[in-house]
N, C-alpha and C positions, 0 to 999 in steps of 0.2 A: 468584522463579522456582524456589525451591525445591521445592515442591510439585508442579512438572510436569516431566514426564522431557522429554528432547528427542525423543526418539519420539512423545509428546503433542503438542509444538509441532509438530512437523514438519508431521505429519496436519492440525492443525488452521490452519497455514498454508496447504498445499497446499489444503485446501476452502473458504478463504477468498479467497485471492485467485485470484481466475478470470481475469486477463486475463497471457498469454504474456510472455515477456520481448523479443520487438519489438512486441507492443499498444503494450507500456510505454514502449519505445521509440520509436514513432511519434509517442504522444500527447505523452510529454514534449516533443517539437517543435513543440507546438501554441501557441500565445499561451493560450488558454484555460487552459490548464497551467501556464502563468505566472502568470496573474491571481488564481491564489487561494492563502490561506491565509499563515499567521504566519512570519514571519523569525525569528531569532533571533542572537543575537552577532555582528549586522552582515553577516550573510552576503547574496547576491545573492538567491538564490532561498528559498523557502518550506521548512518542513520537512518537509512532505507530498513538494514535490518530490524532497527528496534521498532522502527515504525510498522514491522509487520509484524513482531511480538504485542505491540498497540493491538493492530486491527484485530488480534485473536482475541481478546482479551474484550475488544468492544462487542466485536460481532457473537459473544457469548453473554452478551447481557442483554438481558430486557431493557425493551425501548423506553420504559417508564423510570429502567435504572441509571442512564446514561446523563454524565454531570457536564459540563460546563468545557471543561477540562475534555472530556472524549468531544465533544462537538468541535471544540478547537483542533483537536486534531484531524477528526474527520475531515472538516474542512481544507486541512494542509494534505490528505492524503487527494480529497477532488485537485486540487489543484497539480501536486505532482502528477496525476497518471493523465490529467489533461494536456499540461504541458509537454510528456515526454512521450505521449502516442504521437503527437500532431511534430514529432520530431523522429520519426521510424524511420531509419535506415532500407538504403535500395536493399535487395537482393532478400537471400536467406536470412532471417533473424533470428531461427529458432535456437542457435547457440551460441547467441551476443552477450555483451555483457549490457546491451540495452534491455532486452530480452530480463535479463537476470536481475536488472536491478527495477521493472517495473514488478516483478514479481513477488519480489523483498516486500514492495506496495501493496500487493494484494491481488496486483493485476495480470492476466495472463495471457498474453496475445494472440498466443494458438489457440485459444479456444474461442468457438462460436457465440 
């Protein structure tokens, strides 16, 4: 992360993830939201999910409050929803579990 200020990340999270922090919250309620993506260290849910309990949590703070720690993640959130659009499946996506798990991220393809 050295090479990017946090003024970098920031920006480039805010135009990444497009969906609010009760989208975020909604959808993680969803079963859909459950069903996808990798566990890790025995945990219940996925790490996409947690990562979008993260995004709520950051995109609810002041920019002045945000530590070290959110920027590091922010960071891993640009990088996931970079890497897994420029990876979008042909045809319909709207009921993928592609679909489902950039959303866990924060990001929502169907929308404009």
């Amino acid at each position: 992360m050295a090479d990017k200020t946090h003024d970098d990340i920031y920006t480039k999270f805010y135009d990444a993830v497009n969906m609010q922090p009760q989208e975020i919250e909604d959808w993680l309620d969803t079963d859909e939201a459950k069903s996808v993506g990798q566990t890790k260290d025995g945990a219940s849910e996925s790490v996409g999910y947690q990562s979008g309990e993260k995004i709520i949590k950051i995109k609810r703070k002041k920019k002045a409050d945000l530590t070290d720690g959110d920027y590091d993640h922010m960071n891993k959130v640009i990088g996931y929803i970079n890497r897994h659009t420029a990876q979008r499946p042909d045809g319909d996506v709207s009921e993928t579990d592609w679909t489902y798990s950039l959303k866990n991220w924060g990001y929502d393809p169907g929308k404009k």
